[in-house]
N, C-alpha and C positions, 0 to 999 in steps of 0.2 A: 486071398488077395491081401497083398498090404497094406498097412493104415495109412501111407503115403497116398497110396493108386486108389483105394478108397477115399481118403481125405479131399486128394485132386477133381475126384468123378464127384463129388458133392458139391465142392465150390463150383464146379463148370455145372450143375444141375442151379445151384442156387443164379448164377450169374445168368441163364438160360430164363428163368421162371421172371428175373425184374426184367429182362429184355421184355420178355413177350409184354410183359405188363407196361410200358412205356419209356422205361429209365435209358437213358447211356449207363453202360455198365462197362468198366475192366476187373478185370481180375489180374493181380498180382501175385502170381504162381513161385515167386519163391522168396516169398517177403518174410517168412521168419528165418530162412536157414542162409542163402546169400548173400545178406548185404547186412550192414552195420548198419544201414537206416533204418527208422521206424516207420515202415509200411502195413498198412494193412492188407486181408486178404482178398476184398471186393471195396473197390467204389462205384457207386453208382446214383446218379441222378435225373431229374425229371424236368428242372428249371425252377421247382418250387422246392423241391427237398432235395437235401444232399447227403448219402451215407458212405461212411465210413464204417466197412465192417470186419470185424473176425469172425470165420469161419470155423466152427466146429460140428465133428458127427461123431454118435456111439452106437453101437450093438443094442445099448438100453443098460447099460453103466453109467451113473454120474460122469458129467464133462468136468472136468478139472481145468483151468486158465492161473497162469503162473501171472504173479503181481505184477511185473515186468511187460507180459505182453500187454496187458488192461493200460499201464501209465504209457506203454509205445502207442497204444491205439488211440487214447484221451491225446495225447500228445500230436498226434499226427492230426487225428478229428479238430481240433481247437486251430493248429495252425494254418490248416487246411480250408475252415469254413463248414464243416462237414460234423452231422451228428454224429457220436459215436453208436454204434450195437454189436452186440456180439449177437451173432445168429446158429441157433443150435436146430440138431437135428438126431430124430433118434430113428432106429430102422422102424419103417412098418407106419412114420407119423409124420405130419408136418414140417415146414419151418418155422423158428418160432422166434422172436428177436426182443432183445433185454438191452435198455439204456445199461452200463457197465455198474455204476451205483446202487441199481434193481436188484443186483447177484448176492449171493450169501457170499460172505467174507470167512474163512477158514483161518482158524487159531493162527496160523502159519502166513497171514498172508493170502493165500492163493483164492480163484473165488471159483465156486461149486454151483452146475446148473444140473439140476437131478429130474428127471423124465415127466414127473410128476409136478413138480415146480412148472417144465414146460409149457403143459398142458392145459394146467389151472390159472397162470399169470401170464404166459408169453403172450406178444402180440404175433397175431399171425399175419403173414403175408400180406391177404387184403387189406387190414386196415394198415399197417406200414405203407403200401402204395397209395393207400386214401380210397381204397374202393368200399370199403364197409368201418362199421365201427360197433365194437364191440358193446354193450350195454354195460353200464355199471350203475352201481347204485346212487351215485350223484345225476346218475341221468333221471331217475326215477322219482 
């Protein structure tokens, strides 16, 4: 399968998973490569929260995001009204979603979400939709 027709079957997985959870969702199927706007790859909303996302998925390889889509996304999030996240997903796990500032920054610019990173700091779905919330140590 392609990384495109893979890529596509995730984001319509992710856009599938906030429907059922409550949100208006679209997705914007060809917002990095069509058009000279800055679009992202999912919005979706619930009246209280508003996101703006980029979509990524790996095999279990570090996700890579070029500097340029992060400042298209903050850019669109900001004038939109719309939090920003980049939403990753690796096979066989979760979704798992990062304010764009949360990401590691790579000497080059680009910023880096490694499977493990995922796992340990992402927030997952539930609590992005407001159905649970994860404990942390300021909770305690």
């Amino acid at each position: 399968m392609s990384a495109n027709r893979k890529g596509d079957r995730r984001e319509r997985e992710l856009v599938n998973l906030l429907d059922e959870a409550g949100f208006a969702v679209m997705r914007a199927p060809a917002s990095g490569s069509a058009t000279e706007r800055d679009l992202p790859d999912v919005l979706a909303g619930d009246g209280e929260r508003f996101y703006s996302i980029e979509a990524k998925s790996s095999s279990g390889k570090p996700i890579y995001l070029d500097g340029t889509e992060i400042e298209s996304l903050l850019f669109f999030s900001r004038n939109f009204g719309a939090k920003a996240r980049v939403a990753v997903r690796f096979d066989r796990e979760d979704w798992y979603f990062f304010h764009p500032g949360d990401l590691h920054v790579t000497d080059g610019g680009n910023y880096r979400v490694k499977k493990e990173t995922a796992l340990a700091k992402g927030t997952d779905l539930a609590e992005l939709v407001g159905e649970s919330k994860r404990t942390t140590l300021d909770d305690l």
